[in-house]
C-alpha positions in Angstrom: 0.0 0.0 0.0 3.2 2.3 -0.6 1.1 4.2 -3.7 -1.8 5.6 -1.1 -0.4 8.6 -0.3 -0.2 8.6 -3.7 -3.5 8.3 -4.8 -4.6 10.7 -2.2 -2.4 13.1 -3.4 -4.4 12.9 -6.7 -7.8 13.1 -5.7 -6.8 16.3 -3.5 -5.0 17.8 -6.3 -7.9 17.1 -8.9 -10.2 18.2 -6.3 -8.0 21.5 -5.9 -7.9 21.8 -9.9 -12.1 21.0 -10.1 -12.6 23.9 -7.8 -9.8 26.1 -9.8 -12.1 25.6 -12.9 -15.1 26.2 -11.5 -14.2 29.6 -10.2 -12.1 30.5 -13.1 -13.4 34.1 -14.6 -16.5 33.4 -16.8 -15.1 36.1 -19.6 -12.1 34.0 -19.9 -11.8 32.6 -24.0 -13.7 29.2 -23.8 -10.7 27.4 -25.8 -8.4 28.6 -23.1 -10.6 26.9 -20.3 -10.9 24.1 -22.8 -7.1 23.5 -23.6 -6.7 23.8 -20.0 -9.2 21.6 -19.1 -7.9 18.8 -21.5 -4.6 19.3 -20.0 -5.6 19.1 -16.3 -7.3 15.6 -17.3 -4.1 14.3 -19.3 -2.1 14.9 -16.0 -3.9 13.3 -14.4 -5.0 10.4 -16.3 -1.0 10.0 -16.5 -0.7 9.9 -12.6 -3.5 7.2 -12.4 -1.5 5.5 -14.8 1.9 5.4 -12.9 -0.2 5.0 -9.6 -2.0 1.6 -11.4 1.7 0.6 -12.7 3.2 0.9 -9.2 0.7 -0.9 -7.7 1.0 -3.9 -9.9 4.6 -3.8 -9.2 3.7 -4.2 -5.6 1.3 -7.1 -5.9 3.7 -8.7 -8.4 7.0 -8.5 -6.2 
């Protein structure tokens, strides 16, 4: 269980980036939010990712 602080550190910073989105200025160009959205969810698809990989290293060793 070496990746839950992991994981946890995840859903916090999603949570944090959610909330960042949600308050971000309404007037702001909606490809910006968009690209910025897109990226925000690439990150952290990735992290899930390497959190999943790490975590069948642990079951596997």
């Amino acid at each position: 269980m070496h990746w839950l602080p992991a994981f946890f550190a995840v859903l916090v910073s999603g949570f944090v980036l959610a909330v960042g989105w949600w308050i971000a200025p309404q007037d702001a160009p909606r490809s910006a939010r968009v690209t910025a959205f897109v990226l925000v969810a690439v990150a952290c698809l990735v992290a899930v990712l390497v959190i999943l990989v790490q975590g069948l290293r642990g079951f596997a060793a």
